[in-house]
Predicted model as a PDB file, atoms N, CA, C, CB and O in Angstrom, pLDDT in the B-factor column:
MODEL        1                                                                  
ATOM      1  N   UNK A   1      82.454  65.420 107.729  1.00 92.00           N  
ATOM      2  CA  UNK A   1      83.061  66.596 107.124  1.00 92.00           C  
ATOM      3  C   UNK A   1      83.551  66.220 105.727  1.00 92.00           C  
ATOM      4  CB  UNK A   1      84.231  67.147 108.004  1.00 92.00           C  
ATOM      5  O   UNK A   1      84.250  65.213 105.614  1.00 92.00           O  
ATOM      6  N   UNK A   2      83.210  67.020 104.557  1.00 95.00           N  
ATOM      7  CA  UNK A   2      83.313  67.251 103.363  1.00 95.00           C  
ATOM      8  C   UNK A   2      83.923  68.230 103.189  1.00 95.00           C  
ATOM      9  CB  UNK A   2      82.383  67.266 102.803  1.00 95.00           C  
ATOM     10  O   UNK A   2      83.838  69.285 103.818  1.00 95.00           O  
ATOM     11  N   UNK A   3      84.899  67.854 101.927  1.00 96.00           N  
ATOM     12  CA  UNK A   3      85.830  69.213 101.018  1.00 96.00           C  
ATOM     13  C   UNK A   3      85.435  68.817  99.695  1.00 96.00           C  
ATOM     14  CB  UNK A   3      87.831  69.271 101.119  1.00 96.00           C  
ATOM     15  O   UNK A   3      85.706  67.717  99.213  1.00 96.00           O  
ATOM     16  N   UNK A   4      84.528  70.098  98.875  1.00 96.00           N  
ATOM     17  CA  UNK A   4      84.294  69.404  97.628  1.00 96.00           C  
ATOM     18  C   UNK A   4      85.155  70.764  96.729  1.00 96.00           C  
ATOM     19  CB  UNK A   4      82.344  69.024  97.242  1.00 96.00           C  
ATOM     20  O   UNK A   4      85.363  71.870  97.228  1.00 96.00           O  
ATOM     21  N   UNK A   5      85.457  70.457  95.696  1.00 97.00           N  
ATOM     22  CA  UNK A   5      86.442  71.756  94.916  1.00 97.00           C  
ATOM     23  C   UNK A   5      85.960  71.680  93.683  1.00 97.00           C  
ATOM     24  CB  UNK A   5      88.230  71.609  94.819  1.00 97.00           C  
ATOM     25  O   UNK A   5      85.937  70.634  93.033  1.00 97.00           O  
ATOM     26  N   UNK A   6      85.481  72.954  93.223  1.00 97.00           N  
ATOM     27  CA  UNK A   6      84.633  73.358  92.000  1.00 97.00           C  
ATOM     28  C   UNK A   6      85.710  73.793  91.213  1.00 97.00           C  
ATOM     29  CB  UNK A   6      83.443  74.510  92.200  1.00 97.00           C  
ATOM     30  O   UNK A   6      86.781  73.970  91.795  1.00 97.00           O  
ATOM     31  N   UNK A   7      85.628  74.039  89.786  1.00 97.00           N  
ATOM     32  CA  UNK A   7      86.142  74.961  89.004  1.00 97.00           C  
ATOM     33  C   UNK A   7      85.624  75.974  88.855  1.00 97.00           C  
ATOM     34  CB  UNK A   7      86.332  74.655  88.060  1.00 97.00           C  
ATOM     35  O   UNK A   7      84.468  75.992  88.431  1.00 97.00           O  
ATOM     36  N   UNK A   8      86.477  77.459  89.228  1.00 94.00           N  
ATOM     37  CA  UNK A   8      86.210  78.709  88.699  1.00 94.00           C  
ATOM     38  C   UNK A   8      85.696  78.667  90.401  1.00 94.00           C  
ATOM     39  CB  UNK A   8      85.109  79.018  87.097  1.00 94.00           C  
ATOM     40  O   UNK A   8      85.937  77.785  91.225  1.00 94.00           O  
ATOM     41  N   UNK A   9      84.729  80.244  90.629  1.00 90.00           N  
ATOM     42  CA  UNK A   9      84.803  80.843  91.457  1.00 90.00           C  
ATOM     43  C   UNK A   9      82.792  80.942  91.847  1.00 90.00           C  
ATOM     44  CB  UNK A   9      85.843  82.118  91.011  1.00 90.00           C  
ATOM     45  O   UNK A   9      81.942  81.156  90.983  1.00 90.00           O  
ATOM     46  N   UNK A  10      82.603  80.787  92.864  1.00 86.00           N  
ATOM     47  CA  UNK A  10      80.977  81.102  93.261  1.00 86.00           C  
ATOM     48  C   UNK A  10      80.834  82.317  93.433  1.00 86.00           C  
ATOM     49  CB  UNK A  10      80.381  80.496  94.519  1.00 86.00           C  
ATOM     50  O   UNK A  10      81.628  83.062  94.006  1.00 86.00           O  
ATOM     51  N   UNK A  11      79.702  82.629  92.897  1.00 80.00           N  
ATOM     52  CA  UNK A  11      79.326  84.133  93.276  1.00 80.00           C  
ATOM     53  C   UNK A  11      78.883  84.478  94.684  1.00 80.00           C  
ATOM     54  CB  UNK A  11      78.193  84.590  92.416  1.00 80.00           C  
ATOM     55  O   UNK A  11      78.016  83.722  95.123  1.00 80.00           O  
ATOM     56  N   UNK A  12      79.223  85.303  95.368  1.00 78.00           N  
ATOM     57  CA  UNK A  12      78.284  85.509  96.883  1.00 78.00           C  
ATOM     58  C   UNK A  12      76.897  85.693  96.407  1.00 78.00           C  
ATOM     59  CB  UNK A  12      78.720  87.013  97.935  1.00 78.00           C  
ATOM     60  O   UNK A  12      76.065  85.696  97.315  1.00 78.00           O  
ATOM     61  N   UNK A  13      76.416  85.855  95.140  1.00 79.00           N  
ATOM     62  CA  UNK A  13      74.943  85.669  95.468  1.00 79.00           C  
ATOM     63  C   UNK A  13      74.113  84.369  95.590  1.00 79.00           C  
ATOM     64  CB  UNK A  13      74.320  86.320  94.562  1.00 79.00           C  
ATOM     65  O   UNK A  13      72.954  84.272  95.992  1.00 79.00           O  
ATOM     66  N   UNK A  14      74.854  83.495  95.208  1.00 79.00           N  
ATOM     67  CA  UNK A  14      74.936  81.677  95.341  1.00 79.00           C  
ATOM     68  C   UNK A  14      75.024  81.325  96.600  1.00 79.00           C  
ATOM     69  CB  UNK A  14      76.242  80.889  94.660  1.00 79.00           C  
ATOM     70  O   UNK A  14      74.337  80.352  96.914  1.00 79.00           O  
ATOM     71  N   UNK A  15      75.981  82.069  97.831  1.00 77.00           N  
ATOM     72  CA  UNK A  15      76.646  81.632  98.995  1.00 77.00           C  
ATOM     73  C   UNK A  15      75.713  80.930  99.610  1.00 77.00           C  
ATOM     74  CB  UNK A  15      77.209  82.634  99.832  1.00 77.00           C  
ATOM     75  O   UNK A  15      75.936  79.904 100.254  1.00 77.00           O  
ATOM     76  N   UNK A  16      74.461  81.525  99.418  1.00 82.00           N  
ATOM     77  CA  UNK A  16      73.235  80.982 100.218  1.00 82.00           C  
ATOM     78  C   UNK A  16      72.888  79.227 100.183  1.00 82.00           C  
ATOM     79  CB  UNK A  16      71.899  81.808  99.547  1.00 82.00           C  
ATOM     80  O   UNK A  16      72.768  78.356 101.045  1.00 82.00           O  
ATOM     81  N   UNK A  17      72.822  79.269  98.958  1.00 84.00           N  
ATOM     82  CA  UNK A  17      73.182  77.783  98.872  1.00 84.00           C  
ATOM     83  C   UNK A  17      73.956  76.853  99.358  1.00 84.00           C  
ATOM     84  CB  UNK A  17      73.435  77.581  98.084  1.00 84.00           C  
ATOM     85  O   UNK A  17      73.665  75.658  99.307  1.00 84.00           O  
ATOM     86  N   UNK A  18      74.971  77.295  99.854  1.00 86.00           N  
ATOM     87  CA  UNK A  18      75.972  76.782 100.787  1.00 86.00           C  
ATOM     88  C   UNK A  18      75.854  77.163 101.999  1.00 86.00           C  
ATOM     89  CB  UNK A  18      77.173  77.054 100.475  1.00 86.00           C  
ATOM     90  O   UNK A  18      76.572  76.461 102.712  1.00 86.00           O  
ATOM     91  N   UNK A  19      75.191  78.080 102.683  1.00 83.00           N  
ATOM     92  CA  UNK A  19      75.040  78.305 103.921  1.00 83.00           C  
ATOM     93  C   UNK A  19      75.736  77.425 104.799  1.00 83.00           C  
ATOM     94  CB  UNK A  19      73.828  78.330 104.163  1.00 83.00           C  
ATOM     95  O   UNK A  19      76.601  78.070 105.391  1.00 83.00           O  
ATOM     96  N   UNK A  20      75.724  76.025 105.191  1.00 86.00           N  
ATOM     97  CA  UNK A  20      76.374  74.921 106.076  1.00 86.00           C  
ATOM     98  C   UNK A  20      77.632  75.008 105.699  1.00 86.00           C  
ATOM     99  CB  UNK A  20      75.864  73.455 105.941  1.00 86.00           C  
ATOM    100  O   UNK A  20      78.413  74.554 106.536  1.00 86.00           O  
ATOM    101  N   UNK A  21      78.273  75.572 104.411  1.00 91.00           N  
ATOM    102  CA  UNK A  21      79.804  75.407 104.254  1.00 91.00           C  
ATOM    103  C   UNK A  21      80.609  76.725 104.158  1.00 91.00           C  
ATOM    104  CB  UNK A  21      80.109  74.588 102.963  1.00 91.00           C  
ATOM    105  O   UNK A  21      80.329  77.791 103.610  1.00 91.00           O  
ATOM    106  N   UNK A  22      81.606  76.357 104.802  1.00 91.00           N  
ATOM    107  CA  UNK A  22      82.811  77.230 104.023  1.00 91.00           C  
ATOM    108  C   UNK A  22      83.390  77.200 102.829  1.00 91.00           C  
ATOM    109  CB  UNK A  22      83.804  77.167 104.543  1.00 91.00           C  
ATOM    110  O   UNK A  22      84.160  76.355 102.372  1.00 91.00           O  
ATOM    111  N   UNK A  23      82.825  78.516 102.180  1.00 91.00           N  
ATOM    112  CA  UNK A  23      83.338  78.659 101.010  1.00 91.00           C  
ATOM    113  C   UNK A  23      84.235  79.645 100.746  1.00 91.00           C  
ATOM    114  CB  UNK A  23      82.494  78.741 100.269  1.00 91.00           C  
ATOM    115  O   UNK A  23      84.174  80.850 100.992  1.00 91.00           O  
ATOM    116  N   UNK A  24      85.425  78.723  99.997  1.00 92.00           N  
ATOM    117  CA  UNK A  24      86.639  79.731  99.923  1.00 92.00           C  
ATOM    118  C   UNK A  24      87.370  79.567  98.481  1.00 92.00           C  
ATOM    119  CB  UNK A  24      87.788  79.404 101.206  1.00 92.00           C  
ATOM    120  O   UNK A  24      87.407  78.585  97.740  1.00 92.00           O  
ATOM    121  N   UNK A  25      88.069  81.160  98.298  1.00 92.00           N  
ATOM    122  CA  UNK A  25      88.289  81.204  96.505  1.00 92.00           C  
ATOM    123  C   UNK A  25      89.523  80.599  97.258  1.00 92.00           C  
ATOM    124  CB  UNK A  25      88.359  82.942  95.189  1.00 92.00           C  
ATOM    125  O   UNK A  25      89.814  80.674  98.451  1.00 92.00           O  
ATOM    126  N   UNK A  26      90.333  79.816  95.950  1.00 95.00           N  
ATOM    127  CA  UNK A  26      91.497  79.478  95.908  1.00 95.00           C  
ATOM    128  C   UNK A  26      92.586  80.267  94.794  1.00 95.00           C  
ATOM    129  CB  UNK A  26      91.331  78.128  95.736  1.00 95.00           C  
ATOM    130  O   UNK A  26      92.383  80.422  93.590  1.00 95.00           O  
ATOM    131  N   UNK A  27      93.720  80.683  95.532  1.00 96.00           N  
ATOM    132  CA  UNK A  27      94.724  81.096  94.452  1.00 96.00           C  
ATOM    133  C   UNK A  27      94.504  80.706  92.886  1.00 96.00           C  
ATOM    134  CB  UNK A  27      96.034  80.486  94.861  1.00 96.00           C  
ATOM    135  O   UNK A  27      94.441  81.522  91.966  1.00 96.00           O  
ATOM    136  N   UNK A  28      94.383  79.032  92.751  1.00 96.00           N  
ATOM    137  CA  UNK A  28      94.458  78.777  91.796  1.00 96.00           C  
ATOM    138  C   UNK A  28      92.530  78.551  90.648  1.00 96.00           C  
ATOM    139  CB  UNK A  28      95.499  77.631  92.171  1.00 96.00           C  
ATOM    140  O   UNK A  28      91.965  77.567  90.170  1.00 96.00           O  
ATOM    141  N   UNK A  29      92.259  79.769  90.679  1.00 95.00           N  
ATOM    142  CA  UNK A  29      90.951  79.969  90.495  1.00 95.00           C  
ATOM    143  C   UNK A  29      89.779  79.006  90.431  1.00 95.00           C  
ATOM    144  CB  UNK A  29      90.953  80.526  89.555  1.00 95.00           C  
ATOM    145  O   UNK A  29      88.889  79.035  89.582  1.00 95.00           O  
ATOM    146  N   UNK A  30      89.932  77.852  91.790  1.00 97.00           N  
ATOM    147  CA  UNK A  30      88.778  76.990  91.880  1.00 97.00           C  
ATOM    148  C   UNK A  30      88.483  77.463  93.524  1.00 97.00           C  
ATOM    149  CB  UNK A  30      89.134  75.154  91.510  1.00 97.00           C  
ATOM    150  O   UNK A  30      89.183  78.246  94.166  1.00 97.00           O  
ATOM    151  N   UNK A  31      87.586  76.950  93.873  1.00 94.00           N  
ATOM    152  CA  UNK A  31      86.501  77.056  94.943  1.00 94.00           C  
ATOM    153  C   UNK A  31      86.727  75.735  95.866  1.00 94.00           C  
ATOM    154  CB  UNK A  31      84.883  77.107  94.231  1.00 94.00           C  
ATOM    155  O   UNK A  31      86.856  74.578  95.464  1.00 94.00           O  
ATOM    156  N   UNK A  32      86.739  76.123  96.972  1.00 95.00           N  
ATOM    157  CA  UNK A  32      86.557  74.803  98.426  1.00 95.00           C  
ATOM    158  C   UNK A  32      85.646  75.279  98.905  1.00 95.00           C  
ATOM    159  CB  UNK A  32      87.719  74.517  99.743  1.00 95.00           C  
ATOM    160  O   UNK A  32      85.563  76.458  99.249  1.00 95.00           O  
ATOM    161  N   UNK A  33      84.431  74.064  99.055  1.00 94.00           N  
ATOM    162  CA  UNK A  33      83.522  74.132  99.951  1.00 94.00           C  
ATOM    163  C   UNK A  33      83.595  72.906 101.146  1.00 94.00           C  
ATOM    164  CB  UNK A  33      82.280  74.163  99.168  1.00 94.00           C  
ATOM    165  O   UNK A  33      83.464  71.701 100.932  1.00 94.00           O  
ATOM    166  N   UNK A  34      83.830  73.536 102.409  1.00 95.00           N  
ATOM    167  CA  UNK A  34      84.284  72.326 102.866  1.00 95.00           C  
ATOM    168  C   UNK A  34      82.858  72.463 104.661  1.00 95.00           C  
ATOM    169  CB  UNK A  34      86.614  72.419 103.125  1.00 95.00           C  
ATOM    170  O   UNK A  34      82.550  73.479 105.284  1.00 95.00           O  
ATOM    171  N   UNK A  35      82.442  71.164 104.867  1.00 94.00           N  
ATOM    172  CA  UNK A  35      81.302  71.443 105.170  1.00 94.00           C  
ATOM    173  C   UNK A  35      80.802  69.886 106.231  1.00 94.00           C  
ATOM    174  CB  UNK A  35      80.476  71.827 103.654  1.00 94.00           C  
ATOM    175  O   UNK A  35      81.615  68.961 106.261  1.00 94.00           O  
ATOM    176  N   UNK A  36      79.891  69.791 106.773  1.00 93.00           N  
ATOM    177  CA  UNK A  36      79.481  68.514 107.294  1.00 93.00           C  
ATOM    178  C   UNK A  36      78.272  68.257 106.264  1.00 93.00           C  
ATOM    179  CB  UNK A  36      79.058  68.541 108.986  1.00 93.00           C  
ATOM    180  O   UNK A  36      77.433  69.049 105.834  1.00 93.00           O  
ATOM    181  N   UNK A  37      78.451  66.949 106.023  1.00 93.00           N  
ATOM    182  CA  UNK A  37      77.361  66.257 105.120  1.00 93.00           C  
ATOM    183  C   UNK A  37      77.347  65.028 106.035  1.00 93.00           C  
ATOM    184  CB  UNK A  37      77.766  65.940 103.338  1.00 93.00           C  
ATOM    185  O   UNK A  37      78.297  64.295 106.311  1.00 93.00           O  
ATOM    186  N   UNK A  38      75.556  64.923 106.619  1.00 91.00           N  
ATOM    187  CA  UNK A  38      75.059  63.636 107.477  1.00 91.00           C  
ATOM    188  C   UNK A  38      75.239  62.348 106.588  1.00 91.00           C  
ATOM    189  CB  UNK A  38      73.368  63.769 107.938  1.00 91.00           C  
ATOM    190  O   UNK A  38      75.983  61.450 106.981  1.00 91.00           O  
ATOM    191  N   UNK A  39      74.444  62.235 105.179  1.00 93.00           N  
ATOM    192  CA  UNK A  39      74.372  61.141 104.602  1.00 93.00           C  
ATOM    193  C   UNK A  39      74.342  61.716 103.058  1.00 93.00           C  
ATOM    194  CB  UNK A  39      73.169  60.263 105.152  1.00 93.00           C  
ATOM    195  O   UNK A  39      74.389  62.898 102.716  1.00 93.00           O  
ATOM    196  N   UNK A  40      74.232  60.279 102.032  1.00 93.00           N  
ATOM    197  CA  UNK A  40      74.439  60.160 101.173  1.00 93.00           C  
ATOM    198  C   UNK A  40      73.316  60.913 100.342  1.00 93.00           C  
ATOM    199  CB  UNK A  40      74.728  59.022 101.121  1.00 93.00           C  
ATOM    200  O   UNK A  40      73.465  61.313  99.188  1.00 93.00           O  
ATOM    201  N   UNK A  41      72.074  61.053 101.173  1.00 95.00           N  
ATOM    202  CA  UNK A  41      71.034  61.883 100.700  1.00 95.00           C  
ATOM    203  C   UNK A  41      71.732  63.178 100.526  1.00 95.00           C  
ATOM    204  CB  UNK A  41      69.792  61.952 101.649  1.00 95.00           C  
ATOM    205  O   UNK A  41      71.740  63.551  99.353  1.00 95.00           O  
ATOM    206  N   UNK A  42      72.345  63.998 101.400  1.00 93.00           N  
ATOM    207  CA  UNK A  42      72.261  65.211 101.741  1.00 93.00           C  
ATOM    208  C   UNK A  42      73.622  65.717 100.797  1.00 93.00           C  
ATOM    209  CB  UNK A  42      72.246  65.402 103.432  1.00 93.00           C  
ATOM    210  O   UNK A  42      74.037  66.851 100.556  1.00 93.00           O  
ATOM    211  N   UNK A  43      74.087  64.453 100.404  1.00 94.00           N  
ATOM    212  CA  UNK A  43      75.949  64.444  99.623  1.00 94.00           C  
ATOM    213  C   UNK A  43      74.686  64.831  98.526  1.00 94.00           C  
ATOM    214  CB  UNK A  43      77.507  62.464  99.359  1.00 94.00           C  
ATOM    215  O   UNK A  43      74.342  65.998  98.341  1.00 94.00           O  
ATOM    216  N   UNK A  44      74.238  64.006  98.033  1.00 95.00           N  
ATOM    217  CA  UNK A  44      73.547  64.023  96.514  1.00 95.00           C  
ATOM    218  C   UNK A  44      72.887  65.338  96.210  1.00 95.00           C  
ATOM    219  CB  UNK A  44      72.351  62.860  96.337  1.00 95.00           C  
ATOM    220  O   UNK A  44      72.924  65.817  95.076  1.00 95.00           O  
ATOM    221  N   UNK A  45      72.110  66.089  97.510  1.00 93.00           N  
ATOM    222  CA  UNK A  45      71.188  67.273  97.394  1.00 93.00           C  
ATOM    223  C   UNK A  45      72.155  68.440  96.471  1.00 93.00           C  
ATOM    224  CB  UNK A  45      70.701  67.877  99.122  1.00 93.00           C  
ATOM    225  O   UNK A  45      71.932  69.099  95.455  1.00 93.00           O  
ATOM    226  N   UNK A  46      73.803  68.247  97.783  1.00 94.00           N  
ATOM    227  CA  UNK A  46      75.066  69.333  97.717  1.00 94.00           C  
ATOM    228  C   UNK A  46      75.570  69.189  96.172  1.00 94.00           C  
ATOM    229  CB  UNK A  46      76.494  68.909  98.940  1.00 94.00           C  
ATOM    230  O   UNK A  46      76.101  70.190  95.692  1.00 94.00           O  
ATOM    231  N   UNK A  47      75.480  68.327  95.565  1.00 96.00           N  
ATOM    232  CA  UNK A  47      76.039  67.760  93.968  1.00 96.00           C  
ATOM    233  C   UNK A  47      74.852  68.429  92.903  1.00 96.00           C  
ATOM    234  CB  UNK A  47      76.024  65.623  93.810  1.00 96.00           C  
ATOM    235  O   UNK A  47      75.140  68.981  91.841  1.00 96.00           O  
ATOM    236  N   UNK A  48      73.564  68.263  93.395  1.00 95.00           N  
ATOM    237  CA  UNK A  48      72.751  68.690  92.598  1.00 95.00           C  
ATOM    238  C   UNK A  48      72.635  70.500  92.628  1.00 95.00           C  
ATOM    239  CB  UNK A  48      71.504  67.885  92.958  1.00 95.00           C  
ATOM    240  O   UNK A  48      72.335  71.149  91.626  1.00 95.00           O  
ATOM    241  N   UNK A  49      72.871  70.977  93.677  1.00 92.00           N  
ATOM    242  CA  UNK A  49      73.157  72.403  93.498  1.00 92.00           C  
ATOM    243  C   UNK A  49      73.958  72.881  93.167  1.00 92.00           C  
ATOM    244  CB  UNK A  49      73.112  72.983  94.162  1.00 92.00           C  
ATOM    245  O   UNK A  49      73.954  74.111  93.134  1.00 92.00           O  
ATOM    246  N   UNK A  50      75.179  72.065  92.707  1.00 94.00           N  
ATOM    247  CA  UNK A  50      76.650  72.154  92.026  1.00 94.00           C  
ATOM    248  C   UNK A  50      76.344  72.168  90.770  1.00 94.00           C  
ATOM    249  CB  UNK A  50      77.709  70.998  92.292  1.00 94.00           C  
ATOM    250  O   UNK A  50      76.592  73.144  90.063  1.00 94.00           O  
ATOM    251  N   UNK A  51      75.789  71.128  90.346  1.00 95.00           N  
ATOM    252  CA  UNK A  51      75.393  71.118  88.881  1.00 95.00           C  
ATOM    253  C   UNK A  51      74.054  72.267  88.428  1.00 95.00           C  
ATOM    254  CB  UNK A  51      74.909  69.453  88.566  1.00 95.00           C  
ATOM    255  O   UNK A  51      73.917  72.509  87.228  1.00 95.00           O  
ATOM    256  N   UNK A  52      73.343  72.770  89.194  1.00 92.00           N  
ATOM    257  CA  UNK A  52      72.357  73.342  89.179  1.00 92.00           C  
ATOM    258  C   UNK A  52      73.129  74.711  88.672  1.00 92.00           C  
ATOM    259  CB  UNK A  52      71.537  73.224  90.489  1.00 92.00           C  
ATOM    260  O   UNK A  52      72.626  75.408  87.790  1.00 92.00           O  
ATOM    261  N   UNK A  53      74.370  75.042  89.284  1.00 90.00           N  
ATOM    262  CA  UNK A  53      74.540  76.360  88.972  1.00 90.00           C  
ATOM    263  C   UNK A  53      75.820  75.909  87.884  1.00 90.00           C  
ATOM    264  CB  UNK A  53      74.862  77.478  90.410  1.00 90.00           C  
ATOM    265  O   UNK A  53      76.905  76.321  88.296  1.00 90.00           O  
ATOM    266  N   UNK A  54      75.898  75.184  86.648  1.00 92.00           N  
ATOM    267  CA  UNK A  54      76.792  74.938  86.104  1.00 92.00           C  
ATOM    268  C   UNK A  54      78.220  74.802  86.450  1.00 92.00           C  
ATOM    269  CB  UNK A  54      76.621  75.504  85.472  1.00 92.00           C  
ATOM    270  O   UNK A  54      79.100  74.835  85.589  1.00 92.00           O  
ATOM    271  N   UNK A  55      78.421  74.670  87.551  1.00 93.00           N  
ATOM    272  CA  UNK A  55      79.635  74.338  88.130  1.00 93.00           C  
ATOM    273  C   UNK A  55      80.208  73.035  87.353  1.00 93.00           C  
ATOM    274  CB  UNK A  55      79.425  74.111  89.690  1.00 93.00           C  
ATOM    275  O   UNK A  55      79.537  72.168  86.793  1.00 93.00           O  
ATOM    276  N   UNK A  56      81.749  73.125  87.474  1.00 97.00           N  
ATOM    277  CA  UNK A  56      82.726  71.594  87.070  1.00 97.00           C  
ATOM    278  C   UNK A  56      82.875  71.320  88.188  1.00 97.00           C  
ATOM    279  CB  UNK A  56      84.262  71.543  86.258  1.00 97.00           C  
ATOM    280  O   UNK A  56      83.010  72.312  88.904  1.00 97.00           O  
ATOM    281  N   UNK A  57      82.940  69.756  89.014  1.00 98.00           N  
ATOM    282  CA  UNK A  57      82.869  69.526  90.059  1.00 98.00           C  
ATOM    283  C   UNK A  57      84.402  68.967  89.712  1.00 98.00           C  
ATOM    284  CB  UNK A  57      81.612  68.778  90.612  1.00 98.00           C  
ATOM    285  O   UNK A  57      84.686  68.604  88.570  1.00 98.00           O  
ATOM    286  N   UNK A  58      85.313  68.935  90.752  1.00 98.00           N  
ATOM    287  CA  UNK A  58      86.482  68.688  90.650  1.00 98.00           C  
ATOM    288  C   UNK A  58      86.980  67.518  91.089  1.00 98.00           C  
ATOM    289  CB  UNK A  58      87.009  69.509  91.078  1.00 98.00           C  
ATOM    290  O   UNK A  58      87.412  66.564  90.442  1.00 98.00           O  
ATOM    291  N   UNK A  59      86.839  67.744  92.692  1.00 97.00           N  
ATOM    292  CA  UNK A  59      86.734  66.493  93.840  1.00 97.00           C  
ATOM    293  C   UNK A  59      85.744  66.269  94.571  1.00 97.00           C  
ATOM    294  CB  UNK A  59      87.592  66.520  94.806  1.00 97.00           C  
ATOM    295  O   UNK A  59      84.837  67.043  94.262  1.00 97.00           O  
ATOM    296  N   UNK A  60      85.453  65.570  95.420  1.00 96.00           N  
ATOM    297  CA  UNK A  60      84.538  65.258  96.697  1.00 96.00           C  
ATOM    298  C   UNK A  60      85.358  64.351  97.590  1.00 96.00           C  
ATOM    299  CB  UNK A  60      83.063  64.486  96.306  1.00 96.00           C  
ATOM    300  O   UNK A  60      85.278  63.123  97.550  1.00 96.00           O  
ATOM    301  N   UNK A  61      86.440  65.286  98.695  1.00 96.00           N  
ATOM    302  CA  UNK A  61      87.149  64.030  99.526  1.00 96.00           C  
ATOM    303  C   UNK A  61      86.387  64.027 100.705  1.00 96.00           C  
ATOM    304  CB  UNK A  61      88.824  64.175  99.920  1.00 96.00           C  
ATOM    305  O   UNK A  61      85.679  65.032 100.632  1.00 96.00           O  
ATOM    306  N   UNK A  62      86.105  63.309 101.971  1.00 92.00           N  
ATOM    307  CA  UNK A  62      86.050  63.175 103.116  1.00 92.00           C  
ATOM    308  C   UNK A  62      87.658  63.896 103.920  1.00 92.00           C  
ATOM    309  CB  UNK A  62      85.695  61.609 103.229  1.00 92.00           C  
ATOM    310  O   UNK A  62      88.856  63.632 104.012  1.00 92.00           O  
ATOM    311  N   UNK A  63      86.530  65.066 104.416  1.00 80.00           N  
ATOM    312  CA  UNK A  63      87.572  65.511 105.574  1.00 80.00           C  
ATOM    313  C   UNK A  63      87.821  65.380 107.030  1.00 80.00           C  
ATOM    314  CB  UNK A  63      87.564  66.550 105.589  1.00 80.00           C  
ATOM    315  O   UNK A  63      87.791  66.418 107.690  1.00 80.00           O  
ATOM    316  N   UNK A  64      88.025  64.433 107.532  1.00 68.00           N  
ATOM    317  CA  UNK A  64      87.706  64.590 108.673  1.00 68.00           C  
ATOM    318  C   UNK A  64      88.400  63.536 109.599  1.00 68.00           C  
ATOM    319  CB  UNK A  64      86.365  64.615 108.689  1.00 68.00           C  
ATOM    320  O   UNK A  64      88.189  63.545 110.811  1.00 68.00           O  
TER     321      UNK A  64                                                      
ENDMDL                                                                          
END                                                                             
């Protein structure tokens, strides 16, 4: 389990991309996607669709 926190807000037409996670706006106008990631492959895929949609990536903690 992964919590990664974007800056600014995802569009629901993006959500799809996240499908495996919960994505939630935060008060303080950044984004939690918090989610199971198997391996380091699948961490890297989730980072590249972060950057794909110009996102600021904030954190990446292990939740779990």
């Amino acid at each position: 389990m992964y919590e990664l926190r974007v800056a600014g807000r995802i569009d629901p037409h993006w959500s799809g991309w996240f499908a495996d996670f919960t994505v939630t706006a935060q008060p303080d106008g950044t984004t939690t996607l918090r989610g199971t990631i198997a391996d380091q492959s699948e961490l890297h895929g989730v980072l590249a669709r972060i950057r794909d949609l110009g996102l600021t990536l904030i954190s990446v903690v292990p939740a779990g």
